[in-house]
C-alpha positions in Angstrom: 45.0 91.0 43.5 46.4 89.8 40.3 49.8 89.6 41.7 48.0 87.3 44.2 45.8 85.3 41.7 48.8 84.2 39.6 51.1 83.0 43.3 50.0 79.4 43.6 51.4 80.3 47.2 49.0 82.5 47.9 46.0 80.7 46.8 43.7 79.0 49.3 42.9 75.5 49.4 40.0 74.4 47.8 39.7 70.8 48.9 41.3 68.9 51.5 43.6 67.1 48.8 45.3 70.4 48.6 46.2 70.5 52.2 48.0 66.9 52.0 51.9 66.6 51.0 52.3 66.0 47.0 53.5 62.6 46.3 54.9 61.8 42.8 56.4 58.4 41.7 59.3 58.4 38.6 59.8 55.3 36.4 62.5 55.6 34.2 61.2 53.9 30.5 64.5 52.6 30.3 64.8 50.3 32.8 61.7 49.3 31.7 62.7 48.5 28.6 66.4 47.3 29.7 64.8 44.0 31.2 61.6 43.9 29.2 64.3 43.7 26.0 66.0 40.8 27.0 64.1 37.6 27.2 64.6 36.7 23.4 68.6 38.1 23.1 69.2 35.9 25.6 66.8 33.0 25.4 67.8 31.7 21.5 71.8 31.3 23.1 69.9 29.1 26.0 67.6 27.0 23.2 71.3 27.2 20.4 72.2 25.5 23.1 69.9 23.3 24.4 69.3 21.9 21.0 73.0 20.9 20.6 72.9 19.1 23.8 69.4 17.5 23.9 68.6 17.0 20.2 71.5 17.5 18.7 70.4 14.6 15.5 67.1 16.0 14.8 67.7 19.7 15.2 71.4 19.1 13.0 69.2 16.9 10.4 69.4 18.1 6.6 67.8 16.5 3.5 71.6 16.4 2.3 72.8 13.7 4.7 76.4 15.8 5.0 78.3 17.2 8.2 76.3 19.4 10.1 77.2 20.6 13.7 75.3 23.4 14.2 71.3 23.9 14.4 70.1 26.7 12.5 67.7 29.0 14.7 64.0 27.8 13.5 65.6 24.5 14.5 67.0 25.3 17.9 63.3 26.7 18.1 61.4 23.8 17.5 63.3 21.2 19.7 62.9 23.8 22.5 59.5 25.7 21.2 58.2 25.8 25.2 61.2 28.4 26.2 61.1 30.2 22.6 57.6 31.0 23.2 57.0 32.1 26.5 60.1 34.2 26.1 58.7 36.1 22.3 55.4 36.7 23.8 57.1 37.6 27.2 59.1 40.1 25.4 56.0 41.0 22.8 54.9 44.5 24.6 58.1 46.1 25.6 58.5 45.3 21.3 55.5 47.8 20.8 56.3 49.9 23.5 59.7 50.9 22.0 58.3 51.1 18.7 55.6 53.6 20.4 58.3 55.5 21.8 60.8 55.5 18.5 57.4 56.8 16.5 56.8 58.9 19.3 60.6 60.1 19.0 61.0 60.6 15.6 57.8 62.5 14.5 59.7 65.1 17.3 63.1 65.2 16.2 63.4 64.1 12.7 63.1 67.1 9.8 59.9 67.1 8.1 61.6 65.7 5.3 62.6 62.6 6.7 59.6 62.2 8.9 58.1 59.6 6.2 61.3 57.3 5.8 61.0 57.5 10.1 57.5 56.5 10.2 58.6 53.6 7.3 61.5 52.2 10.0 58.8 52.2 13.0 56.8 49.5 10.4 59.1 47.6 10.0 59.9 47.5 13.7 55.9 46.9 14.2 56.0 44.2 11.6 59.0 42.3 12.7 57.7 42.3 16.3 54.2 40.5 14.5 56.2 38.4 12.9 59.0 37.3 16.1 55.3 36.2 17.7 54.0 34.7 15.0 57.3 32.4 14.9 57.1 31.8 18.7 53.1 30.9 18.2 54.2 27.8 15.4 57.6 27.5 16.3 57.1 23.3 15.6 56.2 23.8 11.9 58.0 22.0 9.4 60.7 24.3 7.7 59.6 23.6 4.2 55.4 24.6 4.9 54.2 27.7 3.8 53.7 29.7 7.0 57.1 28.7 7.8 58.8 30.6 4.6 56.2 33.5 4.6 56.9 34.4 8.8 61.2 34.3 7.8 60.8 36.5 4.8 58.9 38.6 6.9 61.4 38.3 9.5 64.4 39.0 7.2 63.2 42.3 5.2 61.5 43.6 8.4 64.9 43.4 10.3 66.6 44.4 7.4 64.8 47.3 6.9 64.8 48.0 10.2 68.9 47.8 10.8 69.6 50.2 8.2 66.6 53.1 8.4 67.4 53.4 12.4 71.0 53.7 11.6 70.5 56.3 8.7 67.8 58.2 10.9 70.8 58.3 14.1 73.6 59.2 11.9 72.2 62.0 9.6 69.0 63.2 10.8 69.0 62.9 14.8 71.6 65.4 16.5 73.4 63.3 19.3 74.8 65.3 22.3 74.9 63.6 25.1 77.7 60.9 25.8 74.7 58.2 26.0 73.5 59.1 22.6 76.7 59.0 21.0 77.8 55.5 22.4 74.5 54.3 21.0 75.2 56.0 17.8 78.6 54.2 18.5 77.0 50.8 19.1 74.6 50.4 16.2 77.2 51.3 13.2 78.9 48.1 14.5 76.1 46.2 14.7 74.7 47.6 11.7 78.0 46.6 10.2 78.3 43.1 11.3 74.6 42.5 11.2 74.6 42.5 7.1 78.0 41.2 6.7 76.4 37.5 8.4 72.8 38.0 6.8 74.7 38.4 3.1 77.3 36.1 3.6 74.5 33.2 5.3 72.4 33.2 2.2 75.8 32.2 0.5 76.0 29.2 2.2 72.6 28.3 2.2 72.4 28.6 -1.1 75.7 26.4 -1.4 74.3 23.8 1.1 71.3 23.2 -1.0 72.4 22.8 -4.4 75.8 21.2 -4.0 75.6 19.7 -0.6 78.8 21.0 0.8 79.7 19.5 4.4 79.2 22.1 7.2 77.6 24.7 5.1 74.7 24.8 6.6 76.6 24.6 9.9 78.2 28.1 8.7 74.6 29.4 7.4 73.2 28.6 10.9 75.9 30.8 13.0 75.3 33.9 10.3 71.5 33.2 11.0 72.6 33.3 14.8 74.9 36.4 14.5 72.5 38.4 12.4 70.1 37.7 15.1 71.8 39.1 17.9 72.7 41.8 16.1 69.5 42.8 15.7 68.2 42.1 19.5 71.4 44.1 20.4 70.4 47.1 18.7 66.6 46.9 20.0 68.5 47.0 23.0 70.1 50.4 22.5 66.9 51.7 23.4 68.0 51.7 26.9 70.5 55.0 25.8 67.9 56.6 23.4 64.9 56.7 25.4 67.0 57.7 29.3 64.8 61.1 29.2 61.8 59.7 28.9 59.7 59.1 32.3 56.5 57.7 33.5 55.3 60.2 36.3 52.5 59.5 38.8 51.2 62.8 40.8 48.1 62.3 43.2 46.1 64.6 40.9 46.7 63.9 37.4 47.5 60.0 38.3 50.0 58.2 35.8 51.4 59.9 32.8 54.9 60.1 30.3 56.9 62.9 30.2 60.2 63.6 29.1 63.4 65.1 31.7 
């Protein structure tokens, strides 16, 4: 009897749900997160753009009165706000759903040790997220206000914080096996790379720009601004490889749910 009691083959059917096939739906998190993660990657190119070709005085203006050819991003996002926002706030859950799933990912694999400078890089990804909206929601602020300042300096440490703790967590805490895992390994050192080299060297120009006026400095500060930035949508984007095992499952009797493969 016991041999019978513990073959689920064996067992009779309780209800008639038992006695109907088993039907289970699979969502991979990654494709999920593969479109969900694009919107603002590739909607600041389209208003960079935009702004060059539809406003290109006002959104190239400076207090200086020098050459400028280039608009730096919180420009590009004012003369174009309408796109900006719709794509931030479009792009605002999948944000917190990856952060979710890195604090979900590291309280797993990380060493206890580290699990504190893990939970400190999923706050800044939180707060940088808060802060991208935030942007998006006053995007036609005047550059010199205070909300203005306080939402980039947010921006800046936040990302900043964020580039190098997710780096530091994939290269010396997180064991990467798998050929996905090691290309996104791969992937961020570059970006990490070439995502501090434009943020350090873009503060040198802006700095330049303002108190000695130099002609197209703020042209070069604005393409560091716009490098930096994609480096750091790029490497939200390498979710895609780190999260391919986890799965949203839907079964007729436990309904939707996430598991890993």
């Amino acid at each position: 009897m016991r041999h019978l009691a513990e073959d689920s083959l064996n067992l009779l059917p309780s209800s008639l749900s038992d006695l109907q096939p088993k039907r289970r739906l699979i969502i991979y998190f990654r494709r999920l997160l593969g479109l969900g993660l694009l919107p603002v990657p590739i909607s600041v190119v389209y208003v960079f753009v935009m702004a060059i070709l539809t406003d290109f005085q006002a959104s190239t203006y400076t207090s200086c009165h020098v050459l400028n050819v280039l608009p730096s991003s919180s420009a590009a996002a004012k003369s174009q706000h309408v796109v900006w926002t719709m794509a931030c706030w479009t792009q605002f859950p999948f944000l917190l759903a990856s952060a979710w799933l890195q604090f979900r990912f590291y309280r797993r694999a990380l060493p206890r040790s580290a699990r504190s400078f893990g939970c400190l890089t999923t706050f800044s990804y939180i707060q940088g997220s808060f802060s991208l909206v935030l942007w998006a929601s006053f995007a036609t602020a005047d550059g010199d206000s205070l909300l203005h300042i306080a939402t980039a300096v947010s921006m800046f440490i936040s990302a900043a914080m964020y580039m190098a703790g997710s780096f530091v967590c994939a290269k010396y805490y997180l064991r990467r096996e798998s050929r996905r895992e090691k290309f996104s390994l791969w992937l961020k050192s570059r970006l990490v790379f070439v995502y501090f080299l434009a943020a350090s060297t873009m503060w040198i120009w802006y700095v330049l720009h303002h108190k000695f006026c130099l002609p197209m400095a703020y042209s070069l500060f604005a393409l560091g601004e716009l490098i930096s930035f994609e480096c750091l949508c790029v490497n939200l984007w390498t979710a895609y490889w780190d999260y391919y095992h986890v799965v949203i499952l839907y079964d007729q009797r436990l309904g939707f749910y996430i598991s890993d493969l």
